[in-house]
C-alpha positions in Angstrom: 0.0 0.0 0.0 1.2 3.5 -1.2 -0.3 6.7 0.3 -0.9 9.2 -2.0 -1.4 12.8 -1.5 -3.5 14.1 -4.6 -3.5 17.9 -5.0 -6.1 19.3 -6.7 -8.3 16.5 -5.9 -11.4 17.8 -7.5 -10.5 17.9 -10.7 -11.6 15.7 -13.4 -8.8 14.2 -14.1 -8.3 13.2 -10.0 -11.9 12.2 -9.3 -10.9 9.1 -11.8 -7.7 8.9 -10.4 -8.8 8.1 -6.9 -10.9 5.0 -7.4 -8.2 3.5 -9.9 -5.5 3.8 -6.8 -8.3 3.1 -3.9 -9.1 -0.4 -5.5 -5.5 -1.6 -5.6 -5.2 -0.6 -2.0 -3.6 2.6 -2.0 -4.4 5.5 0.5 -5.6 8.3 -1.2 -5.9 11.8 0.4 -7.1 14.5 -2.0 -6.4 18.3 -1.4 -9.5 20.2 -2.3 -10.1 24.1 -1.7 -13.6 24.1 -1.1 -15.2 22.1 1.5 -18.4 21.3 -0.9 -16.5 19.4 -2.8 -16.0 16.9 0.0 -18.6 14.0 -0.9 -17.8 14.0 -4.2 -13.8 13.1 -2.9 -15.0 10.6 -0.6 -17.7 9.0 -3.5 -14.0 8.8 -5.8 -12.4 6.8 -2.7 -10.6 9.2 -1.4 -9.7 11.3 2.2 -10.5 15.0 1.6 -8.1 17.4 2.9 -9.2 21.0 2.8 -6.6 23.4 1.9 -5.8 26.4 -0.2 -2.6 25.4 -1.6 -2.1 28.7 -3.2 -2.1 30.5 0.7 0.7 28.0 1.7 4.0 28.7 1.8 6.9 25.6 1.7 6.7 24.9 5.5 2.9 24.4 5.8 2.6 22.1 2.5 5.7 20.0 4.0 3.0 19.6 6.9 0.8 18.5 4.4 2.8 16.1 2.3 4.4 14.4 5.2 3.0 11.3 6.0 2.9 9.9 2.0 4.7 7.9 -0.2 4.0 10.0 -3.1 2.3 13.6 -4.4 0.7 14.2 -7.6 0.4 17.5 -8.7 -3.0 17.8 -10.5 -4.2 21.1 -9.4 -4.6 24.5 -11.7 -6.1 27.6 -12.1 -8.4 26.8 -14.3 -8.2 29.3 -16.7 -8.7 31.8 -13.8 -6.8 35.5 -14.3 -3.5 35.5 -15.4 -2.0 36.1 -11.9 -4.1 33.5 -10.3 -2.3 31.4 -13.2 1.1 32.0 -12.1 0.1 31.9 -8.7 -0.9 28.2 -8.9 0.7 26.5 -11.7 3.9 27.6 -11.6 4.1 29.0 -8.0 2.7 27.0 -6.1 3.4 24.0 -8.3 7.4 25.6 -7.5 6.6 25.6 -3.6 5.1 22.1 -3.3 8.3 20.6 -4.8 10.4 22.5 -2.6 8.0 21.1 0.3 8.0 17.4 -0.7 12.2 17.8 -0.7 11.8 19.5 2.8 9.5 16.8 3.9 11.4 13.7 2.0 8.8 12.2 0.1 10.9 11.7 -3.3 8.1 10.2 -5.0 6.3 13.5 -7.3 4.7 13.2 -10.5 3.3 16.2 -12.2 0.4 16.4 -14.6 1.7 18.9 -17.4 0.3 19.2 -20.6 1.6 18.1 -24.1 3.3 21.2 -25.7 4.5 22.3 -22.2 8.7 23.7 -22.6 10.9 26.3 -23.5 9.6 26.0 -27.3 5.5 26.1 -26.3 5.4 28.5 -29.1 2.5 30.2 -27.5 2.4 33.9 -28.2 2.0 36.5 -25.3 -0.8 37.9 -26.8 -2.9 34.3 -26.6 -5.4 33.9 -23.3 -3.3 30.3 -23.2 0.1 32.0 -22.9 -0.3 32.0 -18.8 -0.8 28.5 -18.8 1.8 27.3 -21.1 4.5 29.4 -19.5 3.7 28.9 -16.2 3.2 24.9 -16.8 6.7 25.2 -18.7 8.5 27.0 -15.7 7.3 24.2 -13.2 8.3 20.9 -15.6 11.5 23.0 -16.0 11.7 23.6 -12.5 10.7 20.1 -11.5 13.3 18.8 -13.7 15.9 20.4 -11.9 15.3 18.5 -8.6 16.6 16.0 -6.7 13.4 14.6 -6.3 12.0 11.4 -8.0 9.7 13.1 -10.4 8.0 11.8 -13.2 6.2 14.9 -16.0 3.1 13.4 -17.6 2.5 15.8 -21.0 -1.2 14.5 -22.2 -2.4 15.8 -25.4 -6.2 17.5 -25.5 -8.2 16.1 -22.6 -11.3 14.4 -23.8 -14.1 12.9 -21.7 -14.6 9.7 -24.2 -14.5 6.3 -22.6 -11.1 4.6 -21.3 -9.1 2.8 -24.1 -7.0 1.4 -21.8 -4.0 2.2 -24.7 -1.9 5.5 -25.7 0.7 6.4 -27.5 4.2 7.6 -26.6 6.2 8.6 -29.9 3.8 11.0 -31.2 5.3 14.0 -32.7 2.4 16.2 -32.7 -0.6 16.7 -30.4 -3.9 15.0 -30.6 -6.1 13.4 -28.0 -6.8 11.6 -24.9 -9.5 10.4 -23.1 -9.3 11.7 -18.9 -9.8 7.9 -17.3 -6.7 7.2 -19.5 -4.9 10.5 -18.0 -6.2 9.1 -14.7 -4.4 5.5 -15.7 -1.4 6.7 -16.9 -0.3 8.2 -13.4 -1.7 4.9 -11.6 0.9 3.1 -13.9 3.8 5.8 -13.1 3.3 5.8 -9.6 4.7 2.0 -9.6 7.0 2.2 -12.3 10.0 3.1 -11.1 11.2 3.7 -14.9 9.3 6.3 -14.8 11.6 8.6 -12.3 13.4 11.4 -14.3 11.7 11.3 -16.9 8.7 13.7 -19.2 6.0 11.4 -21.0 4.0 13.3 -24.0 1.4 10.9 -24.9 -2.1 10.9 -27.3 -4.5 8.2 -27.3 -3.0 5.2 -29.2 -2.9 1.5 -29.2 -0.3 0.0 -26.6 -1.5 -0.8 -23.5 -1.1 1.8 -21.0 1.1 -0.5 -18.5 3.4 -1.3 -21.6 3.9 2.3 -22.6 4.8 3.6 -19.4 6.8 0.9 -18.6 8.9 0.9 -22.1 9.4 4.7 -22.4 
């Protein structure tokens, strides 16, 4: 058993992460801002932990990460203002790594997006040009660690069924269904193969365990 401290826990991408880890036994705590969103944690099989991560500085998220075996960083702004942007996904993103170091849990992997890096190519002018620098600075950040981090770079989040399969050679964005987001960082929390390294995957056609596994 693994426990797993899930921030951002309400998220779509979380809420199908959390029963995928619960039924293989794992312990599961998700970080959620807003108390409402409580049940819907618990429903997913997880413990809610009720926290504003973007209020915490390194010391008070060490408090919260100590305890686990592993973080997952699934939280954002949500196409909030562009401050409140760089306040959580790069920011706090920043901070939390710092804390996980400070509170020696190794394990972090970080849910990123597929054209995430020095070359997004976004222009400043573009609503999107928050996001993809400030996702860029943390993976860049991240990978500068000493931390056993793994960056998952999914292509354009659908909410289609789980395939089960994706691909990891793709040269160019496409798609990929959330419950296969959610089942790609299952599989990367075991597989220590993972560790130091950034996965860009689309939907595709080897099995989700395999691709992860043969990166």
């Amino acid at each position: 058993m693994s426990r797993v401290l899930v921030i951002g826990g309400h998220g779509k991408v979380a809420l199908l992460l959390a029963p995928l880890l619960a039924a293989r036994g794992d312990q599961v705590s998700a970080v959620i801002r807003n108390p409402d969103h409580a049940g819907d944690v618990r429903a997913a099989g997880a413990d809610p932990v009720v926290s504003d991560i973007e209020a915490l500085d390194v010391d008070a998220l060490a408090d919260l990460i100590s305890g686990h075996d592993a973080v997952v960083w699934s939280a954002g702004a949500g196409g909030g203002s562009r401050e409140r942007t760089y306040a959580v996904d790069r920011d706090a993103a920043m901070r939390s790594m710092d804390a996980s170091a400070k509170a020696g849990v190794n394990r972090y992997v970080m849910v990123s997006y597929f054209g995430a890096g020095p070359d997004h190519g976004v222009p400043e002018d573009n609503s999107f040009f928050a996001y993809a620098d400030a996702k860029s600075a943390a993976d860049a950040y991240l990978s500068t660690t000493d931390l056993e981090w793994t960056i998952l770079q999914p292509s354009a989040l659908t909410l289609d069924p789980p395939t089960g399969r994706i691909d990891v050679h793709a040269a160019e964005s496409g798609s990929v269904s959330r419950a296969d987001v959610a089942a790609v960082i299952a599989a990367a929390l075991t597989a220590s193969s993972t560790a130091g390294r950034s996965i860009r995957f689309n939907s595709g056609d080897v099995p989700i365990s395999d691709a992860v596994a043969g990166h």
